[in-house]
Backbone and ligand atoms as CSV (ligand in chain L), in Angstrom:
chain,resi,resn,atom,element,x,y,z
A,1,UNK,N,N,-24.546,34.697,10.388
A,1,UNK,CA,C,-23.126,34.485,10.150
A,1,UNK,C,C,-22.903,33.570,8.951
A,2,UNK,N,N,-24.067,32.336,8.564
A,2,UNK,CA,C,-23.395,31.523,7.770
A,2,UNK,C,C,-24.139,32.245,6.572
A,3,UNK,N,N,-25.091,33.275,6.814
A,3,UNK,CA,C,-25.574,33.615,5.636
A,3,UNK,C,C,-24.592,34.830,4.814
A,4,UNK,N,N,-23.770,35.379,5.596
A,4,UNK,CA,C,-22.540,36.281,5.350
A,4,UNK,C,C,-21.661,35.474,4.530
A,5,UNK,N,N,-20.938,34.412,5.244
A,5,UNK,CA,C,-20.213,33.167,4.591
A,5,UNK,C,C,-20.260,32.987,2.951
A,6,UNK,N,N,-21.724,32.881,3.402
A,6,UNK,CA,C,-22.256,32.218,1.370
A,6,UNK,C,C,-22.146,33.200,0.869
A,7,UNK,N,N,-22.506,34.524,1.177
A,7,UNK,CA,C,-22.690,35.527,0.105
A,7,UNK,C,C,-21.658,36.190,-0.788
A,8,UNK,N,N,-20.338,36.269,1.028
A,8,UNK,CA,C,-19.344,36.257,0.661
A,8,UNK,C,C,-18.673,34.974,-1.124
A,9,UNK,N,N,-19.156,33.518,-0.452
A,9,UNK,CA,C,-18.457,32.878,-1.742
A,9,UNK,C,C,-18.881,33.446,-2.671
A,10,UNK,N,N,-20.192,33.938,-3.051
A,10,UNK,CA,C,-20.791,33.888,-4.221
A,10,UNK,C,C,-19.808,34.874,-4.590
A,11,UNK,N,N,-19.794,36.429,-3.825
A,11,UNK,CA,C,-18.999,37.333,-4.598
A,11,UNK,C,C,-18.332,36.661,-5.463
A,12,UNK,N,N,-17.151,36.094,-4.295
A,12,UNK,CA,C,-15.789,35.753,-4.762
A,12,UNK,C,C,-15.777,35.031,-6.596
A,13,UNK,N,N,-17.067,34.022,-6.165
A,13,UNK,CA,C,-17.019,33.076,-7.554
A,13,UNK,C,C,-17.620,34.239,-8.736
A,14,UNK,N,N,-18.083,35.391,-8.359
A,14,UNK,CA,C,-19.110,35.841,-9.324
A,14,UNK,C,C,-18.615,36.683,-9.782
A,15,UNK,N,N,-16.694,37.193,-9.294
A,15,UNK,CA,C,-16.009,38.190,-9.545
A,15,UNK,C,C,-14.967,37.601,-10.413
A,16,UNK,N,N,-14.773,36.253,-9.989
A,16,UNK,CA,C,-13.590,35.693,-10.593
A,16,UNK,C,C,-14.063,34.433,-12.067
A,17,UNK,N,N,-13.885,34.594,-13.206
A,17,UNK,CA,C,-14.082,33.832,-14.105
A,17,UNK,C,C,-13.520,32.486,-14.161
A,18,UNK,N,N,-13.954,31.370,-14.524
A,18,UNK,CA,C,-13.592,30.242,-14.288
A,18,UNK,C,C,-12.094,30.095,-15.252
A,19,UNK,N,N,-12.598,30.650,-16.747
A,19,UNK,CA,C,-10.748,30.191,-16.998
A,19,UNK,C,C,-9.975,31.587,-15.967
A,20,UNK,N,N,-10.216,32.940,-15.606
A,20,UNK,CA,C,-9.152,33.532,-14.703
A,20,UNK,C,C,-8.638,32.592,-13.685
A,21,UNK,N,N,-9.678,31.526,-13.247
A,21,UNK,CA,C,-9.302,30.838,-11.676
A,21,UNK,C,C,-8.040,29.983,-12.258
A,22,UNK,N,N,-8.557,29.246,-13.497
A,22,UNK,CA,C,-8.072,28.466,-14.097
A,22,UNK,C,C,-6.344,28.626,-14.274
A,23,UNK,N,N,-6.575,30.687,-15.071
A,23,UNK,CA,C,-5.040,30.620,-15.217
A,23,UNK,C,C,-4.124,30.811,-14.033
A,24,UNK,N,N,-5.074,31.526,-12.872
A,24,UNK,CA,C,-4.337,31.836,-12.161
A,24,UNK,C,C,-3.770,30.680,-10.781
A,25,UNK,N,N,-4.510,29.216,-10.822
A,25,UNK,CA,C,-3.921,28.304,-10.799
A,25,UNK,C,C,-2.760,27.746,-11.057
A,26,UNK,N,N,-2.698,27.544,-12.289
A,26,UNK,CA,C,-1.579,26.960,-13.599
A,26,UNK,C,C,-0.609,28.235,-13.408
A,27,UNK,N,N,-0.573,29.032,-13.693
A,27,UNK,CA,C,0.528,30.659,-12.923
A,27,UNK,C,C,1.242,30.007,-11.252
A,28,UNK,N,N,-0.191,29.899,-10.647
A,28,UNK,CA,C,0.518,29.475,-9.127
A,28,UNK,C,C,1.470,28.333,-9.240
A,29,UNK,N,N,0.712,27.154,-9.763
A,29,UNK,CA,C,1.778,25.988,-10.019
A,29,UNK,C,C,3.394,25.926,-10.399
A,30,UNK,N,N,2.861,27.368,-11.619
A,30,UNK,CA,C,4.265,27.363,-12.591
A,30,UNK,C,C,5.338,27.986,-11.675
A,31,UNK,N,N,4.611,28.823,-10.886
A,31,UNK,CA,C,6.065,29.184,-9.921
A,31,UNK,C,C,6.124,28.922,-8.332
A,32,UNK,N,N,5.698,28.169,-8.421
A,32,UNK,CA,C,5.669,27.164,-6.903
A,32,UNK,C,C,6.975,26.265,-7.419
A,33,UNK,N,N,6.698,25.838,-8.662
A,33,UNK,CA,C,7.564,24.488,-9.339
A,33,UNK,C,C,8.889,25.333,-9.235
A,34,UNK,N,N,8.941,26.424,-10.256
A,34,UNK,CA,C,10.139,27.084,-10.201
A,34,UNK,C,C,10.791,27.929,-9.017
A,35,UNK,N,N,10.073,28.447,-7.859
A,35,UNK,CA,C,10.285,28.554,-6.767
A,35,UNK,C,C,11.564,27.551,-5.943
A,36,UNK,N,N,10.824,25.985,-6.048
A,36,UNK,CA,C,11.317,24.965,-5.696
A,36,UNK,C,C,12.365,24.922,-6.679
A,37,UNK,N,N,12.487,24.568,-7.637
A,37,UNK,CA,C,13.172,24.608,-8.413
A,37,UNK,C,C,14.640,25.751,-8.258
A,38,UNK,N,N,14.656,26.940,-7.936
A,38,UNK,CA,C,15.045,27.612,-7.625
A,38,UNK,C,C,16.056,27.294,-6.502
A,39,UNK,N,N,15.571,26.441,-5.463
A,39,UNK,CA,C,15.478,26.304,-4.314
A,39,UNK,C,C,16.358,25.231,-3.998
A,40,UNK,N,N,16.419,24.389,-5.432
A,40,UNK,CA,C,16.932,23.096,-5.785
A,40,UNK,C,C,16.325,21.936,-5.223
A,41,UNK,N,N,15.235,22.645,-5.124
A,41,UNK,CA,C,14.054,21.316,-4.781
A,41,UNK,C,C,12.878,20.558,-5.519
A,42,UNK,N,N,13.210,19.356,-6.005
A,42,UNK,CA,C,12.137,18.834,-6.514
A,42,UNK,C,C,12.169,17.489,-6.307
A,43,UNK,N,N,10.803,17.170,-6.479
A,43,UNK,CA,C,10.369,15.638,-6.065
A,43,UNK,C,C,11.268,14.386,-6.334
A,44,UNK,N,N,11.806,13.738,-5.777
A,44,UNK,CA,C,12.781,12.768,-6.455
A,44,UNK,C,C,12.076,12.083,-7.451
A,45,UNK,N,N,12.251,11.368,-8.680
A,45,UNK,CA,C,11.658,11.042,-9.560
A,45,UNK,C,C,11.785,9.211,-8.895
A,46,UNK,N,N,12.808,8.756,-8.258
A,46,UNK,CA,C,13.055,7.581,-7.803
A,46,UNK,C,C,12.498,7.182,-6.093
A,47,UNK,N,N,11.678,8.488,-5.968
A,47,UNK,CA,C,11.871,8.256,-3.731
A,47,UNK,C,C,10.512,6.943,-3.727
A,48,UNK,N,N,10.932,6.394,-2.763
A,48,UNK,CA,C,10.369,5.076,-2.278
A,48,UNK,C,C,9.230,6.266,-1.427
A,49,UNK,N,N,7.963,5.273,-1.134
A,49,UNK,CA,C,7.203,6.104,-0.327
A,49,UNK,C,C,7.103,4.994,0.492
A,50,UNK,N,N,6.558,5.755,1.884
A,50,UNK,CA,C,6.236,5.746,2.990
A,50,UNK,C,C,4.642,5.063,3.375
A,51,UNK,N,N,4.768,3.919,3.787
A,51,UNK,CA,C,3.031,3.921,4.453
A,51,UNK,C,C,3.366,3.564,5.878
A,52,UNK,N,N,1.709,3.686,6.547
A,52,UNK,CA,C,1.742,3.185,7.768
A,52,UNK,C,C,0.681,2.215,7.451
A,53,UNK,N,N,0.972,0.809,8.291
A,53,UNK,CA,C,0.533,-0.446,8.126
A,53,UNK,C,C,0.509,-0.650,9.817
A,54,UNK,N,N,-0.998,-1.794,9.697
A,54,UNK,CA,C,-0.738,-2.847,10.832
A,54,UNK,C,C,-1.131,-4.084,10.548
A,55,UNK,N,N,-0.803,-5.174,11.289
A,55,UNK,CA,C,-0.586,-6.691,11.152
A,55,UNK,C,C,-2.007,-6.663,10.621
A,56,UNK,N,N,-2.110,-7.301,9.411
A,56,UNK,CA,C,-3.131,-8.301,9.404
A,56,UNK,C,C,-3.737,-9.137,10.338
A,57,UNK,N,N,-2.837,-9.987,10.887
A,57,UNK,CA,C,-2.877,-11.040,11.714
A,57,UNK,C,C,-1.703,-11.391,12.842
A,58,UNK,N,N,-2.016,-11.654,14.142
A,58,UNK,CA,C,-0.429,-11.375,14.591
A,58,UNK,C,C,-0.776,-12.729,16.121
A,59,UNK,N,N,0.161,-13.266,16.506
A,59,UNK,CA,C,-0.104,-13.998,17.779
A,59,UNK,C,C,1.197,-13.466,18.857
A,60,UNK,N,N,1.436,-13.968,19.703
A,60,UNK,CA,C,2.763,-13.528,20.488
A,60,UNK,C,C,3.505,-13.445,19.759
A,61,UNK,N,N,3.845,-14.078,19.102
A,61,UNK,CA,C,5.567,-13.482,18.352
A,61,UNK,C,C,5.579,-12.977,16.791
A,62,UNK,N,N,4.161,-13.464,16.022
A,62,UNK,CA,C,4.365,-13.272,14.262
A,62,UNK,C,C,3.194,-12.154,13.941
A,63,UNK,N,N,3.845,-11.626,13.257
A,63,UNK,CA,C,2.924,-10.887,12.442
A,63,UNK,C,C,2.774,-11.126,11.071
A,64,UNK,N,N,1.473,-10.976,10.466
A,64,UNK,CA,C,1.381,-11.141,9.183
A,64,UNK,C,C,1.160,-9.515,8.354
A,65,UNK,N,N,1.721,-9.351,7.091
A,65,UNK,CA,C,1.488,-8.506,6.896
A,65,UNK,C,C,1.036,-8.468,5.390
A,66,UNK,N,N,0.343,-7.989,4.736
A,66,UNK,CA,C,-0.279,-7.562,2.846
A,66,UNK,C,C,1.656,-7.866,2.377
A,67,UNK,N,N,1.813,-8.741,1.072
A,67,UNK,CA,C,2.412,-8.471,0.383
A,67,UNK,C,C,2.775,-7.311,-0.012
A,68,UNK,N,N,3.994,-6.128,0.312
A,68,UNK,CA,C,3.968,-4.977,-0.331
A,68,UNK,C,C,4.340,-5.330,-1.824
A,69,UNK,N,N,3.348,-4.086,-2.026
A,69,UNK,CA,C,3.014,-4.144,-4.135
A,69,UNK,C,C,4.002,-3.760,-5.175
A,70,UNK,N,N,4.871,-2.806,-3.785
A,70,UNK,CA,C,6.089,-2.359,-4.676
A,70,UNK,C,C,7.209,-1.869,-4.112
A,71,UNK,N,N,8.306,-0.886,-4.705
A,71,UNK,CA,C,9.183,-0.810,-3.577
A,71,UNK,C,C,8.602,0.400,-2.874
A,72,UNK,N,N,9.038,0.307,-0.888
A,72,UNK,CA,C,8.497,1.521,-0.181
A,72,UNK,C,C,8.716,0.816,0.503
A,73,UNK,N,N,8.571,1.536,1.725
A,73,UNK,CA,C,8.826,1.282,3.644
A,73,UNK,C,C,7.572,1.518,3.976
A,74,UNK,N,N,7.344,0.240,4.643
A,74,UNK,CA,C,6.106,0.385,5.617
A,74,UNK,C,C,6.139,0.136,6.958
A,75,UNK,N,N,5.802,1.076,7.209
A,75,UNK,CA,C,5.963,0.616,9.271
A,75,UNK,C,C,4.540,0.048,10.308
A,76,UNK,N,N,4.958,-0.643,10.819
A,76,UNK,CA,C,3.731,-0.428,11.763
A,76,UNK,C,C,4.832,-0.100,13.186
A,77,UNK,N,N,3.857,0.785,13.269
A,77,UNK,CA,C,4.379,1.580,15.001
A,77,UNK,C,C,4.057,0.827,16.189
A,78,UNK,N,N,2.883,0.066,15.787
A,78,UNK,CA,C,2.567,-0.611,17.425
A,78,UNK,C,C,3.728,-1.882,17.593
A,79,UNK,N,N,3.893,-2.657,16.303
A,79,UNK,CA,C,4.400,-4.107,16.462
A,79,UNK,C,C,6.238,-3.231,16.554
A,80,UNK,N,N,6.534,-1.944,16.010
A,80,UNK,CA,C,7.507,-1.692,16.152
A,80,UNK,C,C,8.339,-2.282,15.194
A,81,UNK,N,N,7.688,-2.718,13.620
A,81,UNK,CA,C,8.446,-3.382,12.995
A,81,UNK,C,C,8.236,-2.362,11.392
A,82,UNK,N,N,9.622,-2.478,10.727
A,82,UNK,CA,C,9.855,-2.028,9.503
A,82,UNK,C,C,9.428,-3.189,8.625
A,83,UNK,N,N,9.251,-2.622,7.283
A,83,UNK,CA,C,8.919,-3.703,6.600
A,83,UNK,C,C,9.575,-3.077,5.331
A,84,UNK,N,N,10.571,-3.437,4.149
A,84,UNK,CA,C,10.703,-2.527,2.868
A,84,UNK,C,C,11.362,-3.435,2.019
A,85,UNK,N,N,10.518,-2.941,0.853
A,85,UNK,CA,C,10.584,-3.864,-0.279
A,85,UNK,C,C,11.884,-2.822,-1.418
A,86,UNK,N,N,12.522,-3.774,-1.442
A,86,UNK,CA,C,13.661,-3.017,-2.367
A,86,UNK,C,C,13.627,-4.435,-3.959
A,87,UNK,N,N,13.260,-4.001,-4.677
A,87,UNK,CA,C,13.169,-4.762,-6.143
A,87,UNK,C,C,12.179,-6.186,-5.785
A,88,UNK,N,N,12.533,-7.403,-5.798
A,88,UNK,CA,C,12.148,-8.483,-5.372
A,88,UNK,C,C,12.603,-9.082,-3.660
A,89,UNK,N,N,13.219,-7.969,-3.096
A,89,UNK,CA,C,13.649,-8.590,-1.862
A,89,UNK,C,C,12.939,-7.740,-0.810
A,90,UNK,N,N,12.431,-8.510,0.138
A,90,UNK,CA,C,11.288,-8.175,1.372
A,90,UNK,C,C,12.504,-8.113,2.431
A,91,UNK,N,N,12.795,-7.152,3.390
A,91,UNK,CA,C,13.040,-7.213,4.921
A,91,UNK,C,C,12.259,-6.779,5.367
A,92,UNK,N,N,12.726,-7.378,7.132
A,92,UNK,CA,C,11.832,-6.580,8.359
A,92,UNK,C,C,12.885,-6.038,9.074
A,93,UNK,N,N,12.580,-4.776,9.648
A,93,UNK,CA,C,13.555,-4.489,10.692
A,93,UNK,C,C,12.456,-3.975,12.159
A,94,UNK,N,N,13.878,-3.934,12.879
A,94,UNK,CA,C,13.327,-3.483,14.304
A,94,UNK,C,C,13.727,-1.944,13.858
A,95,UNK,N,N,12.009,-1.139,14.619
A,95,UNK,CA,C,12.082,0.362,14.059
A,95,UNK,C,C,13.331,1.144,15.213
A,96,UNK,N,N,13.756,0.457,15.984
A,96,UNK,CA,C,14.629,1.069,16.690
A,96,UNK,C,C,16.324,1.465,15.961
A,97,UNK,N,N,16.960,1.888,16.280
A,97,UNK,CA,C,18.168,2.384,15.707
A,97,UNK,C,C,19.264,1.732,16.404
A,98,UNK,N,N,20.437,0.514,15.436
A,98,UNK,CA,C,21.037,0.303,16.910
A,98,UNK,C,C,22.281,0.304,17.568
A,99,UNK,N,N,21.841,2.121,17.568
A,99,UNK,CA,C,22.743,3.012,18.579
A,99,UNK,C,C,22.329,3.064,19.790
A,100,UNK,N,N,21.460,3.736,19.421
A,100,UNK,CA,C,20.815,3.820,21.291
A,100,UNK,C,C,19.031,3.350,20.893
A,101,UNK,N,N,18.665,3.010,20.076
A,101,UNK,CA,C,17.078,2.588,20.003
A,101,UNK,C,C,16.400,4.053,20.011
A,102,UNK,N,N,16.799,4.634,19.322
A,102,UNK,CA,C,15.553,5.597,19.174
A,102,UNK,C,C,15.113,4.801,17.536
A,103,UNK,N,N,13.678,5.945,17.669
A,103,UNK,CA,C,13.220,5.096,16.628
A,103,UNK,C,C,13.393,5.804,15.345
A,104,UNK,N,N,13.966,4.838,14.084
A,104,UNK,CA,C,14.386,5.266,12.833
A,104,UNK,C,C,13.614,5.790,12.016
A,105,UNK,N,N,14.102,7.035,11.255
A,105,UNK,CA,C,12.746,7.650,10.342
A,105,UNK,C,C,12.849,6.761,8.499
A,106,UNK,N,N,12.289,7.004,8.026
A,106,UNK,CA,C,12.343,6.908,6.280
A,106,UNK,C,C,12.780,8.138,5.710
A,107,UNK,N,N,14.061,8.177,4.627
A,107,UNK,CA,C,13.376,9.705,4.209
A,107,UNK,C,C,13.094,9.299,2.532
A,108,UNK,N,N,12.087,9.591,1.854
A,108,UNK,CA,C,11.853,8.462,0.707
A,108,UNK,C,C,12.513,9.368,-0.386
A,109,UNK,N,N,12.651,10.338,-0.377
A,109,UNK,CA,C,13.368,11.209,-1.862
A,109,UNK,C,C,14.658,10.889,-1.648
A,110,UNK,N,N,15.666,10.807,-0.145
A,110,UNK,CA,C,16.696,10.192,-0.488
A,110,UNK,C,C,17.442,8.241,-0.507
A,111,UNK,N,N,15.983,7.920,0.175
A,111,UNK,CA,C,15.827,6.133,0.110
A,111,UNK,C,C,16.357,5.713,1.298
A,112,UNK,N,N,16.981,6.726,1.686
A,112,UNK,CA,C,17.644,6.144,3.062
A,112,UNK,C,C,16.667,6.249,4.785
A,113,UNK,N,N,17.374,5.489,5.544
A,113,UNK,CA,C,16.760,5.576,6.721
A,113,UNK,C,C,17.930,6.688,7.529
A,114,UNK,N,N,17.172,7.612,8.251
A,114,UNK,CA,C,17.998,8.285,9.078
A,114,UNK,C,C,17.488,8.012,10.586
A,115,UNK,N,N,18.974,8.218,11.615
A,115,UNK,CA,C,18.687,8.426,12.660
A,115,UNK,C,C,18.419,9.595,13.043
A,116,UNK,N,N,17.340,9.873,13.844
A,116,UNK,CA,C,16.643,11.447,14.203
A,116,UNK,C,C,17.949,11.619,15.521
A,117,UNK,N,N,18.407,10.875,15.856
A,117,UNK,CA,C,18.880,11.408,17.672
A,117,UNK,C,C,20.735,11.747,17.121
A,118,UNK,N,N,21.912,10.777,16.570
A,118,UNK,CA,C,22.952,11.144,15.719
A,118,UNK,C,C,22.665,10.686,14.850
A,119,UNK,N,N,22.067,11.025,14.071
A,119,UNK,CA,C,21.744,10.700,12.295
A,119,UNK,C,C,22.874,9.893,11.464
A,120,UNK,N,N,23.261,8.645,12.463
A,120,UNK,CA,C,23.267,7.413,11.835
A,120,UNK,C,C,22.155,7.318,10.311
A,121,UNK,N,N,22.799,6.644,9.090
A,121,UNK,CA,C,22.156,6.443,8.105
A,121,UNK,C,C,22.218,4.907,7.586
A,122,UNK,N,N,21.381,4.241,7.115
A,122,UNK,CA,C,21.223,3.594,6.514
A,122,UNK,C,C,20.510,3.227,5.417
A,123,UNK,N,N,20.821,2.511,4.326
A,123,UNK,CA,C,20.457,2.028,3.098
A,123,UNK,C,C,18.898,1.373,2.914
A,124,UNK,N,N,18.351,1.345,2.104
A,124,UNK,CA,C,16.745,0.610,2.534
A,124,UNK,C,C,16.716,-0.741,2.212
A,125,UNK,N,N,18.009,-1.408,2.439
A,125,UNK,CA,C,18.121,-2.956,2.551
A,125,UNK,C,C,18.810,-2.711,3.766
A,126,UNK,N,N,18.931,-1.898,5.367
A,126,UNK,CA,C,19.420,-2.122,6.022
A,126,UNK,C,C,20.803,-1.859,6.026
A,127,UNK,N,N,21.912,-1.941,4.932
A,127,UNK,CA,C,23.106,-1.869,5.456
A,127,UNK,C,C,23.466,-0.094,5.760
A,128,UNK,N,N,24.406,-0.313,7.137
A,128,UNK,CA,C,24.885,0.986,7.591
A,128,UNK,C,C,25.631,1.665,6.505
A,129,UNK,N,N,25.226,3.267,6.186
A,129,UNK,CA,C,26.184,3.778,5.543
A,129,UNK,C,C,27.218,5.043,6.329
A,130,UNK,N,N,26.733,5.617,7.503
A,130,UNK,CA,C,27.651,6.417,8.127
A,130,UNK,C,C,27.044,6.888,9.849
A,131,UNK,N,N,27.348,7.634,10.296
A,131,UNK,CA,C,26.748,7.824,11.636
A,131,UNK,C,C,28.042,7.299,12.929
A,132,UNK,N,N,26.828,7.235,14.084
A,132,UNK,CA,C,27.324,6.748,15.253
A,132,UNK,C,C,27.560,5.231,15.412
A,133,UNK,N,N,26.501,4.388,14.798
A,133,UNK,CA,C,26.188,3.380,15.169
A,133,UNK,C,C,27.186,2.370,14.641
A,134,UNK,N,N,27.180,1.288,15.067
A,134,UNK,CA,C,28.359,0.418,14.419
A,134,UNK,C,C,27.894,-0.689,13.995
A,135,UNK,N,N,26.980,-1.142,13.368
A,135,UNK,CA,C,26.239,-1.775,13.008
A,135,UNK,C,C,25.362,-1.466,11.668
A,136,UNK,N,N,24.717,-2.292,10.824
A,136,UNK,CA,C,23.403,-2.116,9.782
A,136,UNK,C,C,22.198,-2.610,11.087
A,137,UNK,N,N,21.068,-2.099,10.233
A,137,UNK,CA,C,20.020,-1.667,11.444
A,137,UNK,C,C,19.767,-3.514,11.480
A,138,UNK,N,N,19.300,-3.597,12.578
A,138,UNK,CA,C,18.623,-4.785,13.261
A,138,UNK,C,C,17.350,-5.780,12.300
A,139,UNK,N,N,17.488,-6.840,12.056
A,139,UNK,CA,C,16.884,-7.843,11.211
A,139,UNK,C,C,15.692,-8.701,11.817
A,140,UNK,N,N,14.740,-8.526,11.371
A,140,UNK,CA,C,13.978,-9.281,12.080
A,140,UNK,C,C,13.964,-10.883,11.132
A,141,UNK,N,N,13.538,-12.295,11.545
A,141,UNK,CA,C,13.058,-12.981,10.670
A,141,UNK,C,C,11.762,-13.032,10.074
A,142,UNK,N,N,11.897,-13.100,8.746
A,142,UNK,CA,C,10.392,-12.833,8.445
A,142,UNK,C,C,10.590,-14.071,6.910
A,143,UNK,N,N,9.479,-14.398,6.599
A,143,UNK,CA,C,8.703,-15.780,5.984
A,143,UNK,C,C,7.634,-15.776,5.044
A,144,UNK,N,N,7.857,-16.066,3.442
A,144,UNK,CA,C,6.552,-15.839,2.742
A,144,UNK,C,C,5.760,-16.811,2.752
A,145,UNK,N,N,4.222,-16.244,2.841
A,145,UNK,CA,C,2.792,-17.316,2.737
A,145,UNK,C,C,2.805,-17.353,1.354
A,146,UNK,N,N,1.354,-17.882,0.772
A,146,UNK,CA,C,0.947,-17.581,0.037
A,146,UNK,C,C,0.113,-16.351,-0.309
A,147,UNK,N,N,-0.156,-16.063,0.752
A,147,UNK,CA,C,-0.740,-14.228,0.772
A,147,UNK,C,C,-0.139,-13.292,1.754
A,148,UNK,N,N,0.728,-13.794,2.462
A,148,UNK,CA,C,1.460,-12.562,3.186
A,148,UNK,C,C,3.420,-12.855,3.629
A,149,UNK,N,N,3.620,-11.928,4.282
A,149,UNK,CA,C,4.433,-11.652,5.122
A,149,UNK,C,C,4.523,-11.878,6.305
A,150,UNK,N,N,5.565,-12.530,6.701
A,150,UNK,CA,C,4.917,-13.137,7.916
A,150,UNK,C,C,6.394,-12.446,8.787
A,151,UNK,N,N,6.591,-11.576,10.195
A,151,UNK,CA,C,7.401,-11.276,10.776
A,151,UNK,C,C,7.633,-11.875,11.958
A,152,UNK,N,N,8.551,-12.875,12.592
A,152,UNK,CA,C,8.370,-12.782,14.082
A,152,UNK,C,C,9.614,-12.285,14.657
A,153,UNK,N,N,8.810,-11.454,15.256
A,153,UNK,CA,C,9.448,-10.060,16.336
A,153,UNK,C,C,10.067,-10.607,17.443
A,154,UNK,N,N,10.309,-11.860,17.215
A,154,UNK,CA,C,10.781,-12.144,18.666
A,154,UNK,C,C,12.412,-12.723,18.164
A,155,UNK,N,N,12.605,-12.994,16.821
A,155,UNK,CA,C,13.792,-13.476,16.476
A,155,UNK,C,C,14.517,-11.932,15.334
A,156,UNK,N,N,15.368,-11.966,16.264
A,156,UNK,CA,C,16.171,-10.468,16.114
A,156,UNK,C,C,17.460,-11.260,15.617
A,157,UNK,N,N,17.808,-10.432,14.547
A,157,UNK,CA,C,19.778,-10.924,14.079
A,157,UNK,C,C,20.120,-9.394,13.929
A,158,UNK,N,N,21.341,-9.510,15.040
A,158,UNK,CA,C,22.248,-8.427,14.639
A,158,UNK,C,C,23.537,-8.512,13.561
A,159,UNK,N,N,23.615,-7.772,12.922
A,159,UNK,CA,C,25.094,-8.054,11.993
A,159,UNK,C,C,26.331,-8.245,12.238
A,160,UNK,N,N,26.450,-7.426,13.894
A,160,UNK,CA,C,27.765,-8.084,13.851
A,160,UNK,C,C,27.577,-9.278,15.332
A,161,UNK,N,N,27.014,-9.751,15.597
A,161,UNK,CA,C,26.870,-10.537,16.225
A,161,UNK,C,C,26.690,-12.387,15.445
A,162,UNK,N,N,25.789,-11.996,13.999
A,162,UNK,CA,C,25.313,-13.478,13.260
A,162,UNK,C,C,25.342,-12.898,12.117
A,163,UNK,N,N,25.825,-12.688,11.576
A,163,UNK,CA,C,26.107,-11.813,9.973
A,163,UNK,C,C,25.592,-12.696,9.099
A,164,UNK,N,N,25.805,-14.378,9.380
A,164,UNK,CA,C,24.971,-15.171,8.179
A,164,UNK,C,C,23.357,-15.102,8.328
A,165,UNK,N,N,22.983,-15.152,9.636
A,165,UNK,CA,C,21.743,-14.897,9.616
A,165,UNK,C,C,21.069,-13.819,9.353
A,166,UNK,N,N,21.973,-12.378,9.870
A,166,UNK,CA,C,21.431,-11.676,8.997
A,166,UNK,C,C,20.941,-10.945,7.503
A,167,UNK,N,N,22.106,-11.820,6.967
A,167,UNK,CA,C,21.892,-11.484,5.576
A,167,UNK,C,C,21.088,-12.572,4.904
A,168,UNK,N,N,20.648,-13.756,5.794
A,168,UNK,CA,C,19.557,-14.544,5.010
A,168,UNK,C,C,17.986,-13.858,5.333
A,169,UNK,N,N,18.296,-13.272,6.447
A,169,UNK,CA,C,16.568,-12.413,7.080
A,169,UNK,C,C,16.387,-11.876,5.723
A,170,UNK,N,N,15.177,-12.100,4.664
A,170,UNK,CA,C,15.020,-11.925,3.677
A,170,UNK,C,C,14.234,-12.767,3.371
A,171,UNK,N,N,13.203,-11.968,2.454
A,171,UNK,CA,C,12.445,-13.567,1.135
A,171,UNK,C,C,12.382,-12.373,0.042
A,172,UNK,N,N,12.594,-13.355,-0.550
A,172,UNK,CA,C,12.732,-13.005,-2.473
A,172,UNK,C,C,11.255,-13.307,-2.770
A,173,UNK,N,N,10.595,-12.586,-3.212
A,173,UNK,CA,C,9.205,-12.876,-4.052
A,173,UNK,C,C,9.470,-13.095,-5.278
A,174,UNK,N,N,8.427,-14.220,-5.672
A,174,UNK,CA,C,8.163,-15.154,-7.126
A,174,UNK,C,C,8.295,-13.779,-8.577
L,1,FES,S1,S,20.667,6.503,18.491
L,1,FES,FE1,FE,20.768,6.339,16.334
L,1,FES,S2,S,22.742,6.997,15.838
L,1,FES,FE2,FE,22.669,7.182,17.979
């Protein structure tokens, strides 16, 4: 069977010329692009990306997390905490939504956070822009080291409950 396999590749490579593969690559590309294109779809030239992260370091209530390098949303799923860097300003949020706490997605080509359950939206500094919810998403406090991010998950500001505190939940990097 695996000797069928190989023989098979060889055909394949021994039928097809390396610039044919070549053009017919660069052909596929060109109308995949214009396909999309077509489609009115293409890569945002501005979308924040997406990682998944976990604490560096964490005790009952703090987590530490890597300086993010640039702007993007990083989540960690276990601690349940957002993390997104918009220019020089760091938040944390709680990954819950707070409508009913389901948990909030990223979408990075349009920068915003959506709710998956009523697609409540928000901004990637947190403030609400439309939906169910009546609120901007939930603030965690979070604290710069000299090498990290520091979150504790146990001090939550809602906006309309402490609006000054929530809009100080923030650190500005150097
Ligand atoms: S649970 Fe998110 S908008 Fe309702």
């Amino acid at each position: 069977m695996t000797e069928q396999r190989e023989s098979h590749a060889d055909t394949e490579c021994s039928a097809c010329p390396v610039s044919g593969r070549r053009d017919f690559l660069v052909d596929a590309l060109r109308a995949g692009g214009l396909a999309l294109a077509a489609l009115g779809i293409a890569p945002a030239a501005n979308a924040m990306p997406t990682r998944w992260i976990r604490a560096l370091a964490s005790n009952r209530t703090e987590k530490s997390y890597a300086v993010p390098a640039g702007d993007g949303v990083q989540i960690d799923r276990d601690a349940e905490v957002i993390l997104s860097r918009v220019g020089k300003q760091v938040y944390a949020f709680a990954l819950s939504c707070p409508h009913q706490n389901t948990a909030l997605r990223w979408e990075s080509d349009d920068r915003i956070f959506q709710c998956p359950k009523h697609k409540s939206r928000y901004r990637a500094d947190g403030t609400f822009i439309e939906g169910r919810a009546t609120r901007s998403m939930d603030r965690l406090a979070i604290r710069l080291t000299d090498t990290a991010v520091v979150v504790d998950v146990d001090k939550l500001f809602q906006e309309d409950l402490n609006k000054a505190e929530w809009q100080r939940a923030m650190v500005t990097l150097p």
